[in-house]
Structures are given as C-alpha cells and as structure tokens.
C-alpha positions in Angstrom: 14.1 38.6 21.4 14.6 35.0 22.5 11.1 34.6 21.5 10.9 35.7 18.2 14.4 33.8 17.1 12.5 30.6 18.6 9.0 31.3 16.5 11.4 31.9 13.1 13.0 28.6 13.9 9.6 26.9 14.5 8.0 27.9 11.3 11.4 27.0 9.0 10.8 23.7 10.0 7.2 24.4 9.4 7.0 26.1 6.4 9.5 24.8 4.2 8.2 21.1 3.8 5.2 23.0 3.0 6.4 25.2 0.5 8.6 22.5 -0.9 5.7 19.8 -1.4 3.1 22.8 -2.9 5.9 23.9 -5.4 5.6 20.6 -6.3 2.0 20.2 -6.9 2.1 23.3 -8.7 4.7 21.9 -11.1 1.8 19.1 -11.8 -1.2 21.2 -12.1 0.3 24.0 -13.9 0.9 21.3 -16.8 -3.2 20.3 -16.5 -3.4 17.3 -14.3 -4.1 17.5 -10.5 -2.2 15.7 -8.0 -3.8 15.1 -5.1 -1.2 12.3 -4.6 1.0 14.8 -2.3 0.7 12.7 1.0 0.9 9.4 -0.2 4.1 10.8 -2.1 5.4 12.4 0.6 5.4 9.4 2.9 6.8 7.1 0.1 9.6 9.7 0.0 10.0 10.1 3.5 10.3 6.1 4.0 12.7 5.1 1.5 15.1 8.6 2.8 14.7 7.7 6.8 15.4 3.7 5.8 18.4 4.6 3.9 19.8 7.0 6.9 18.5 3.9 9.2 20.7 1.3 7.2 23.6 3.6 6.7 24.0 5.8 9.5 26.5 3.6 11.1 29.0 4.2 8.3 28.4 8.0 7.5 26.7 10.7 9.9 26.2 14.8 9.1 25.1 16.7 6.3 26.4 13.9 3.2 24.2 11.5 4.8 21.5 13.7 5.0 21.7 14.7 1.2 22.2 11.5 0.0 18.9 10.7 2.0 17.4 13.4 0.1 18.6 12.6 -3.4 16.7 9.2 -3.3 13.7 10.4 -1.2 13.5 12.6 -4.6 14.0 9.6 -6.9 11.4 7.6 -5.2 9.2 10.1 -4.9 9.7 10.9 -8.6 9.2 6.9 -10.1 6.1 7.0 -7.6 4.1 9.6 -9.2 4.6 8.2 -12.5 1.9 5.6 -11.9 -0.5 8.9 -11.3 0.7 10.2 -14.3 0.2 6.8 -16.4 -3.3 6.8 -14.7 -4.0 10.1 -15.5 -2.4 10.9 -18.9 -2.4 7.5 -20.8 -5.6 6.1 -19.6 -7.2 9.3 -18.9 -8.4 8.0 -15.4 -10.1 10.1 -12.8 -7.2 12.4 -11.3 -8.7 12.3 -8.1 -8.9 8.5 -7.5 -6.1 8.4 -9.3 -4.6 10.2 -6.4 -6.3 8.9 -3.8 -5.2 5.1 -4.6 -2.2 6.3 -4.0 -2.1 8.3 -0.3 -4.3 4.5 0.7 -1.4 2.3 -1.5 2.0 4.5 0.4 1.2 4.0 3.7 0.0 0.7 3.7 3.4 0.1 1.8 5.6 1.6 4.0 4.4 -0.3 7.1 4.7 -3.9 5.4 8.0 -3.5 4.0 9.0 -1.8 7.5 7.6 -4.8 9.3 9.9 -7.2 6.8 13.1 -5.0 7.6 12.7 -4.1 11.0 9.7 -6.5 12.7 8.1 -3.2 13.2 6.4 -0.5 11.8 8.5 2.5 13.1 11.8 3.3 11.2 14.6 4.7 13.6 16.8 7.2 13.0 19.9 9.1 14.6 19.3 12.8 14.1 23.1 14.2 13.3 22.2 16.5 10.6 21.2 19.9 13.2 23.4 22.7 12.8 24.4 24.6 15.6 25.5 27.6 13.5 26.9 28.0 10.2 30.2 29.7 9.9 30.7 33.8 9.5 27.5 33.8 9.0 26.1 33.4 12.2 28.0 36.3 13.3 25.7 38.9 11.1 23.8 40.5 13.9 20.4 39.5 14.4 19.8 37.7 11.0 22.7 35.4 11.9 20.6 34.4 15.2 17.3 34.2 13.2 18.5 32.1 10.0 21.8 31.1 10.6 21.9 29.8 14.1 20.2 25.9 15.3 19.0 25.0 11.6 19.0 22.2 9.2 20.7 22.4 5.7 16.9 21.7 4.3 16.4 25.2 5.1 18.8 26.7 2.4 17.6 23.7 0.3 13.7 24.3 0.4 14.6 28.3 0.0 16.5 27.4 -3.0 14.5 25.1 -4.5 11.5 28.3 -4.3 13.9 30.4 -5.9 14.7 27.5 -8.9 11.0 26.7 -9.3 10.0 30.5 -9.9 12.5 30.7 -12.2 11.7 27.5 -14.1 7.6 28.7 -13.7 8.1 32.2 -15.4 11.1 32.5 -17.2 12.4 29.7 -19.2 11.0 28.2 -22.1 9.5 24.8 -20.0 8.0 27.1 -18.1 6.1 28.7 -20.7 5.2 25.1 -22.6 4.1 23.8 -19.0 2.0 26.9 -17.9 0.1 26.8 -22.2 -0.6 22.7 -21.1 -2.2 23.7 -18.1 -4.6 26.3 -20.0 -5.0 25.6 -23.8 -3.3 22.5 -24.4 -5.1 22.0 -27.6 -3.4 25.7 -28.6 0.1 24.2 -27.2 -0.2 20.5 -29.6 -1.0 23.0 -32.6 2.3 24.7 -32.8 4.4 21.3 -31.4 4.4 21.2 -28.1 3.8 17.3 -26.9 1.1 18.1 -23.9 1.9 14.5 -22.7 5.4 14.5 -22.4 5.0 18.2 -20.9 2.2 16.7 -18.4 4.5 13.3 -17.6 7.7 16.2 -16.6 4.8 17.9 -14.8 4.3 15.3 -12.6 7.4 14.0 -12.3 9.0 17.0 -10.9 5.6 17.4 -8.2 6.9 13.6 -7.7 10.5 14.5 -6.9 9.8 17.2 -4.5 6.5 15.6 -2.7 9.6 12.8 -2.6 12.1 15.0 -0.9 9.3 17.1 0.9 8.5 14.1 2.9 12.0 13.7 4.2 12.5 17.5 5.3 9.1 17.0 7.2 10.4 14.2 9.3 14.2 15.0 10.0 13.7 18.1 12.2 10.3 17.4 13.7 11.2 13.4 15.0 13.9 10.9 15.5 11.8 7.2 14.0 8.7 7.2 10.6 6.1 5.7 11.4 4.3 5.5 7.8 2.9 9.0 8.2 3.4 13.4 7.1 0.4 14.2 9.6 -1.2 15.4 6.7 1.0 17.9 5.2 0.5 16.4 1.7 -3.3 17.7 2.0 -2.0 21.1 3.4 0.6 21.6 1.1 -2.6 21.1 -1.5 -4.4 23.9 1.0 -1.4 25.9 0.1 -1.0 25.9 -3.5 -5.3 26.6 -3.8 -4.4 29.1 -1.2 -1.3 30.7 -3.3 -3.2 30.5 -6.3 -1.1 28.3 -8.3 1.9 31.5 -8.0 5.1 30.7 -6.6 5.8 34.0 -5.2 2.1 33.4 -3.0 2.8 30.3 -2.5 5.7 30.8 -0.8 3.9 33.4 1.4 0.9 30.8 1.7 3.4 28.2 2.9 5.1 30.7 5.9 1.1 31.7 6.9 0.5 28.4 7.7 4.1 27.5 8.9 3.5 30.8 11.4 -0.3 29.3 12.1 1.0 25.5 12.9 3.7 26.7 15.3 1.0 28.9 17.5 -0.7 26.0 17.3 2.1 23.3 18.7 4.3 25.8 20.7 1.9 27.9 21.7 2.5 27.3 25.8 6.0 28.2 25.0 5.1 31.7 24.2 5.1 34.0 27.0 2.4 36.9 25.4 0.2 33.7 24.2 0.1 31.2 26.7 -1.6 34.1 29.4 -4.5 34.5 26.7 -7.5 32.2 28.1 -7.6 30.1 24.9 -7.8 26.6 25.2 -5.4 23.8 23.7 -7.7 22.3 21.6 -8.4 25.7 19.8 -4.6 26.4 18.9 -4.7 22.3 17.3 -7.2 23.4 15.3 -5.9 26.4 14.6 -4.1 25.5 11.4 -7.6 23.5 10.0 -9.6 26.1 10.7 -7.5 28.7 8.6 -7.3 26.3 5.9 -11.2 26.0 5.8 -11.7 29.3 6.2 -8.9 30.7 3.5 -10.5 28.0 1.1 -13.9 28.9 1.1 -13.0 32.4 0.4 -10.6 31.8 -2.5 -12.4 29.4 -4.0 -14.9 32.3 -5.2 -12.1 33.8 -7.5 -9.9 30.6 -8.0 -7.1 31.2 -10.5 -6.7 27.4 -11.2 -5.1 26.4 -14.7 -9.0 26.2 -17.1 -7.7 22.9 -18.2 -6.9 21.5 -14.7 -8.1 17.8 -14.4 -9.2 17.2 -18.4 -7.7 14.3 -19.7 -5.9 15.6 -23.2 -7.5 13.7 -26.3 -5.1 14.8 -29.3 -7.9 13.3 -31.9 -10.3 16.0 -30.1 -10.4 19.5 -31.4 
C-alpha cells in the first residue's frame, strides 16, 4: 500500500503542472492562435515566483508566501505572452517563430537578470510550503493517505483550476465566443464578436497559467531555478495534441504522462519494477517515447480548432 500512496504522490507533482500549463495552451488555441510559447512562459513564470520567495522568504514563510509567489508568477506569465499575442494577432506574424523567440528570449533572460541579483545563475529557495497532512481530512481512510497526506496546496490549486477552465470552455458565454474564434472566426466577427480581443483573452489566460505552471513545476520537485522547466512547456503542448484540445482528456492526458514520468524517475523505488531487467536509460525515455508514439497516432484524426494558426484579416471575407 506504501507503494501505491508514494506513486499517487509522484505523479500529483507530475501531472498537475502539466495539466495546468496545457489548460493553458488550450485557452490560446481554442481562440485560433497557437502557442508554442509554453516553456519559455513557464520559466518566465517560474523565475519571477522563486525570486520573489528568494527575496522575501525571510519575512514570511508557508502557504501565503507560496500564493503570493503564485499570483505574480501568473501576472508575469500573463504580460509575457502578450508580446506573442501582439506578434501574432496585430502583425499577423508566424505563430511558430513567434513562439519560438520567445522559449530562446526567457531563459536567456532569466539567467542575466539572475546573474545581476545574485552573481549567479541559480535562484535559491527555502522550501516551507510541504504539507504534512491537511486537517480532518487526512483522517478519511485511504483517500486521506492518497490525497491528503505529504502534498502541496498546488495540488487543490491545479485540480481547481481544471475544474474552472472546463467550466469556462463549455458552459459560459466566453467560452462559446472563444471556441467560434478558434473555428469560424469570420462567422463569430459577423454577428459582433471582436475575434481579436477574444484571441488577445485567449492568450492571455494560456499566459497566466504557463505563468503559474512554471512555479508549481519547480516548488515540489527542487529547492534553487536554474533558468529551466526540463521541457514541460513542450510536454504540456504533447498533452493538449494528445487530449485533443478537451479539457476532460486533457486532464486524463496530463495524469498518463504524470504516471509515465514517475516510472521513469522513481522507477528503482518501485519494488514490482525495479526486478524487471529494463535498463535506466529506457525508463528516461520512457516519457519521450510515449509522446512520440501517442503523437503520431493522433495526429491522423487531429481535432485541432480549423482556424488554428491563421492570422484573422477582418477586410477578408
């Protein structure tokens, strides 16, 4: 039993950066305009969160700190991706480069302005956000060891933002304007709808959690930044393709792959895995190879937005 409480606690902290970050992008490319900008958000995020906690950790410690961190990882990340939405919706710039000048600008960023602070590149930080078990509920047999026992408040944060986001996606009426952007947009601008402002919201929202993504990625998993997400932007993107732009699978997407990266990390750890003669450069892989795998299978019935990555022209009919 041991085991399986410790493999649900590995892929929370797996799983829900990833599911938070490919919300996220789905946010932006439901509205029409891809954003491959995830990483470079992410760490943007992630640096300006961890330097705040680095700065103010003396003074405050626990859970407000942590929030707090999270809050302006989220604004950050949010202002950030407004230069990919500039790019992409007022000068109708390739999305992709778009993108990709910003993952090469972020950490490049991050490591000079680290330097300037700190005379180097790593950002320190004193990990007092764990939770050793929440109140009551830890009592709740068996669920309260899985979920409510040795976590982090960005658990109950990433789950709620999922729950939020679905509800946002498929029942309100931005949700509906965002979704017609993303397929007729041309249909949405003739009965009112503004398809910029609805891509710019689009964006910004995949900006704020990218932003606050990057944050929940670092807290439980290290205790310093280093200008780097080890490429979860780019598998949080592997996610959303791989949850076909849904919440609902991409929230089952993002715990696949959560359950797939901790075989491949804490794989010696587990007692019916570690005996099979598989070597540890297979379970590294592991997570790659699924992604390449689950991608060139989906991408044969891809249920991308049709007007994903085509600049809006509202003189064009």
């Amino acid at each position: 039993m041991d085991t399986i409480y410790f493999i649900t606690q590995q892929t929370m902290s797996f799983a829900i950066p990833l599911l938070i970050v490919a919300i996220g992008g789905m946010f932006s490319e439901r509205s029409g305009t891809i954003n491959i900008a995830l990483e470079g958000i992410m760490i943007i995020g992630a640096f300006s969160g961890i330097l705040f906690i680095n700065q103010f950790e003396d003074t405050m410690s626990g859970q407000g700190l942590l929030l707090l961190a999270l809050l302006i990882a989220g604004v950050t990340g949010g202002l950030f991706s407004l230069l990919h939405a500039f790019a992409s919706i007022n000068l109708k710039a390739d999305q992709t480069i778009s993108g990709t000048a910003l993952n090469l600008f972020a950490p490049a960023f991050a490591i000079f302005v680290a330097r300037m602070i700190q005379q180097t590149q790593q950002i320190p930080f004193t990990n007092t956000f764990f939770i050793k078990e929440v109140p009551v509920l830890s009592s709740i047999p068996v669920i309260g060891d899985l979920f409510f026992k040795n976590v982090y408040i960005t658990t109950y944060i990433g789950i709620l933002i999922f729950i939020i986001s679905y509800i946002v996606i498929n029942k309100t009426r931005f949700g509906l304007r965002l979704r017609a952007c993303g397929e007729h947009p041309q249909a949405a601008d003739s009965v009112g709808i503004n398809v910029y402002k609805i891509r710019y919201a689009g964006v910004f929202i995949s900006g704020v959690l990218a932003g606050i993504g990057g944050i929940v990625f670092v807290v439980p998993t290290s205790t310093n930044f280093n200008a780097t997400v080890a490429g979860y932007g780019f598998l949080a993107l592997a996610v959303l393709i791989f949850g076909q732009w849904r919440a609902h699978r991409v929230f089952v997407a993002a715990f696949f792959f959560g359950i797939m990266k901790t075989l491949s990390s804490a794989h010696s750890t587990i007692p019916f895995i570690k005996e099979l003669p598989i070597t540890n450069e297979i379970y590294k892989m592991l997570p790659y190879l699924i992604t390449l795998i689950a991608l060139t299978f989906l991408s044969k019935n891809s249920q991308a937005p049709k007007a994903i990555g085509i600049p809006y022209d509202k003189g064009s009919r």
